[in-house]
N, C-alpha and C positions, 0 to 999 in steps of 0.2 A: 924364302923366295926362290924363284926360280925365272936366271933368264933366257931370255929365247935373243938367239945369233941368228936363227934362219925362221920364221914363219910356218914354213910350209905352205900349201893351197887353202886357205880358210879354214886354217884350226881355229876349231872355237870350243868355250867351253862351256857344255851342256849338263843338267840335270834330271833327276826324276822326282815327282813328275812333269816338271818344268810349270810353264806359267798359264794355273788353274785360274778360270773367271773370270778374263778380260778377253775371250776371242769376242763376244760382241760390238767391242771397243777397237779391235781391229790388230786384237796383239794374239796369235794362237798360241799352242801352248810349249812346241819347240821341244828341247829335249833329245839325246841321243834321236838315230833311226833304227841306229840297232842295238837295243836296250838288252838283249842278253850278253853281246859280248860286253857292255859297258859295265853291266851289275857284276861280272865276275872279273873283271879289274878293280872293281873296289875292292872286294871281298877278298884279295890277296893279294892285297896291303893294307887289310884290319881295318879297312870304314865301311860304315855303312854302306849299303852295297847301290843306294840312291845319291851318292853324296856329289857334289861336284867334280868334275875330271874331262880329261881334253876329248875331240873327237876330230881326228886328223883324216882328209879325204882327200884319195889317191896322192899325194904328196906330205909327208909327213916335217915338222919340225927339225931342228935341231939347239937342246937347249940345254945353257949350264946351270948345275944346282950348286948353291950359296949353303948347302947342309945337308949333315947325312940324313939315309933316310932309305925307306925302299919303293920300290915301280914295279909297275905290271903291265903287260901288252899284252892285249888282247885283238883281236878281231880280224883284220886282214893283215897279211903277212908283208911288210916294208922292209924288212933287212935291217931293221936298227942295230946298231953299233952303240957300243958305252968306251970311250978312249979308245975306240978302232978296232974291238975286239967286240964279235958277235952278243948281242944281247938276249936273253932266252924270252920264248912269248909264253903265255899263259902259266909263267908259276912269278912268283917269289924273286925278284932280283934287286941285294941288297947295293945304294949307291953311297957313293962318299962324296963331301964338300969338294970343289972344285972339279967334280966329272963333267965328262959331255956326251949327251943320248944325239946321237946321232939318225935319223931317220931318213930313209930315199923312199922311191916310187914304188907302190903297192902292186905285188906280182901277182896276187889272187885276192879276188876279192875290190874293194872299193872305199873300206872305212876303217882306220885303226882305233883301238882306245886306250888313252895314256894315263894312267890311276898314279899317284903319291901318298903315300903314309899321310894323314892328317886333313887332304881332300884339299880343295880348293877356295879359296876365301876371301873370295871378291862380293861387295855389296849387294846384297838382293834387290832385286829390282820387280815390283807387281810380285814378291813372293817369290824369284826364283833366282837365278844365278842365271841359266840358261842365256845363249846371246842368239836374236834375232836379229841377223846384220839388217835387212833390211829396213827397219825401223830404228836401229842404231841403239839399241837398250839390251841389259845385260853383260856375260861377260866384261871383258878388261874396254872399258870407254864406249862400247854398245855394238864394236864389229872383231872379225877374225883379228889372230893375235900380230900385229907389229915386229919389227925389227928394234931390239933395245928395252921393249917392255918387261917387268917385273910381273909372273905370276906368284900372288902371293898366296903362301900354306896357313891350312888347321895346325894345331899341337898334334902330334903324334905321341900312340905310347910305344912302347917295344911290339914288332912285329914278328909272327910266326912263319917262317918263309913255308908255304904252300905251291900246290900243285894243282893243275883243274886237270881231271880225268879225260882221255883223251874223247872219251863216248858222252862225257857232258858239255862238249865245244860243239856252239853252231855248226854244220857242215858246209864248208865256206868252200862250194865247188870249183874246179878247177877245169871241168868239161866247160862253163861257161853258159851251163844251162839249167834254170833254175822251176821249181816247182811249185808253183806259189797258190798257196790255200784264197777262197775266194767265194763270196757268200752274194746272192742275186739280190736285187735292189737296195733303193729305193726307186727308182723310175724305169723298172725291166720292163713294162706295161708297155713303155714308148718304143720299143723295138719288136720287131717280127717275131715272133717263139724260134722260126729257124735261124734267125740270127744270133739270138741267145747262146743257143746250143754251138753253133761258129766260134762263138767268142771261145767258148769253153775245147772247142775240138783244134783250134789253131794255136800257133807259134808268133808270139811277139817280141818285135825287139826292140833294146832301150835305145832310144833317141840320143846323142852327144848333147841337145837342147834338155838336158835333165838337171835337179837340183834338190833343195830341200822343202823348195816349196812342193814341184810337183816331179812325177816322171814318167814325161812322153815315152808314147808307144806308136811302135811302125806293124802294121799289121792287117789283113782283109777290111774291105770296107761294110759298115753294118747296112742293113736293111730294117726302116721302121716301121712301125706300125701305125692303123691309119689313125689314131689317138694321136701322133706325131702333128699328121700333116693336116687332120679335120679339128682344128682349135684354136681357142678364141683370138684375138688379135694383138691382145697382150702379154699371148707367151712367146712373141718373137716369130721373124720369117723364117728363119732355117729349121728344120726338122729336130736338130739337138737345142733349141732353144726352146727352156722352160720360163714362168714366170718366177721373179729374183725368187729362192729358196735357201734354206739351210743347206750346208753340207755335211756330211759325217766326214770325221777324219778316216781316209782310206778310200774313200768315195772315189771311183772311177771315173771321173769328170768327161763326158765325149763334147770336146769342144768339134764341134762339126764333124770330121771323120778320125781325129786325134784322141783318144785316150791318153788321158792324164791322169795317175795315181795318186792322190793329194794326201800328200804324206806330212811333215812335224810341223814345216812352217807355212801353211796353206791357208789361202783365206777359208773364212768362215760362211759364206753366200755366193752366191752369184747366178747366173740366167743359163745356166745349161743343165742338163741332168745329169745322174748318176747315175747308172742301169746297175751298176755291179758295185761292190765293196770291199776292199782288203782288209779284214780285220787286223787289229796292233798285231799279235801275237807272232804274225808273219811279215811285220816291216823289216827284221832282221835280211829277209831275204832281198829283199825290193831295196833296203840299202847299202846292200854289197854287190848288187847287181852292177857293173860297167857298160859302156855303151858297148853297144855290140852284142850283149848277152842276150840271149832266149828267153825267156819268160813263156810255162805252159803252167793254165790255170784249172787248178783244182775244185768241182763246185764241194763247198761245205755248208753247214746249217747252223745258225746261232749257238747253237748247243757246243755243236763241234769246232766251234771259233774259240767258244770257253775252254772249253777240256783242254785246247791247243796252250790257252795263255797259264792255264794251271798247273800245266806239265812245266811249262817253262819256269813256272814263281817257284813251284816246287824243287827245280835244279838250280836256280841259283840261292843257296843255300850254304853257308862257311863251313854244315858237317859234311858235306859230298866233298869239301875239298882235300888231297891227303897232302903229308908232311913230306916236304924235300929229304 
């Protein structure tokens, strides 16, 4: 077990690939946002590199472990402390019964990931572990972790302490400007061609109204096309209003003049379009982003949204890691 003294801001504990085949039903599929630093904090500490493990945002934890065992930190940088003494990120750090990982406010970056030997071992829920606070399912009683609660551990066997190369860590900027890969439609038709191209030539910034449903964008406003404004009457009065549709996850949502990134826990329908698309491969970025951060978007093509997600499956990998 391990328990938690302090919370943090919505540490919850996510999965891969979280909870497959009930977004119709109203539950998506949740799961880290940024799935490569999370696969390489398993991966050094010997689980699976899908396994369950925390995902701490802008405000980290502070929790004691009931057993030895070893941790890994991943992703943005918080300062943690183990008994007040620096704790290292992305390798191998071996803990004893009765320590305390202490975590603060995340100085780069926006999301940490906290991996234990043996993984995390709370009851599946629709197949996953993952916690979708909103609907109150998953994770430890269905929301972010409590004051006093027990997270409880897998068996561990002996661990190899490891190291992740510094050239196979996400590039978790610190200019505060990010570059984000980004593939046109489904509803690019509804906007102006020279809009299109706007989207792509401008600088957007993250909204403090962000989360893990979606994440607002501040930024020029679009010009549609007359397919927008010449249409039937049941796809709504406003120019971004389609009739109800699917969404893809990553779908650039333009509620009216707002761009929303509908990222892990986002519904699955609703009456606006999607002009543009963030494929997964590049949520890492879009969930380490902070408010205030830049966002310039890159166009790519299906092809080149694969290659991106294959390079990533390909680096997170237990023989790319080396030995402490």
């Amino acid at each position: 077990m391990i328990e938690v003294i302090k919370p943090g801001l919505e540490t919850g504990i996510q999965d891969l690939p979280g909870r497959i085949g009930f977004w119709s039903q109203g539950f998506p599929p949740s799961g880290p946002v940024d799935a490569w630093s999370f696969r390489l904090a398993n991966l050094l500490v010997g689980n699976p590199r899908d396994a369950a493990a925390l995902e701490c945002q802008f405000v980290g934890p502070t929790l004691r472990f009931s057993n030895d065992g070893a941790i890994a930190l991943t992703g943005a940088q918080m300062n943690a402390t183990l008994d007040g003494a620096p704790a290292a990120m992305w390798e191998t750090v071996p803990v004893r019964a009765g320590q305390i990982l202490a975590m603060g406010a995340a100085t780069n970056g926006a999301r940490t990931y906290f991996a234990f030997s043996g993984g995390i071992d709370t009851p599946l829920v629709l197949g996953s572990r993952s916690t979708f606070h909103m609907a109150g399912v998953g994770g430890i009683e269905g929301y972010a972790l409590k004051v006093g609660q027990s997270i409880p551990l897998g068996s561990a066997s002996e661990v190899t302490p490891l190291r992740v190369p510094v050239e196979l860590r996400p590039a978790i900027t610190e200019t505060r400007s990010w570059e984000v890969e980004c593939m046109v439609g489904p509803n690019d038709d509804w906007l102006d061609p020279a809009s299109v191209d706007t989207f792509f030539s401008s600088e957007w910034a993250v909204q403090a109204r962000s989360n893990r449903t979606g994440v607002r964008l501040t930024g020029p406003e679009f010009v549609f096309s007359s397919k927008a404004h010449e249409k039937r009457p049941e796809h709504g009065n406003d120019p971004a209003n389609i009739l109800s549709h699917g969404y893809p996850l990553g779908g650039i949502n333009l509620a009216g003049q707002t761009p929303i990134i509908l990222i892990n826990d986002a519904p699955s329908s609703g009456g606006f379009i999607n002009p543009f698309t963030v494929p997964a491969a590049a949520f890492w970025k879009v969930g380490q982003a902070r408010p205030g951060d830049k966002l310039h978007f890159t166009r790519v093509d299906l092809d080149g949204a694969d290659k991106f997600r294959r390079k990533i499956d390909a680096i997170c990998s237990a023989e790319n890691l080396v030995a402490l």
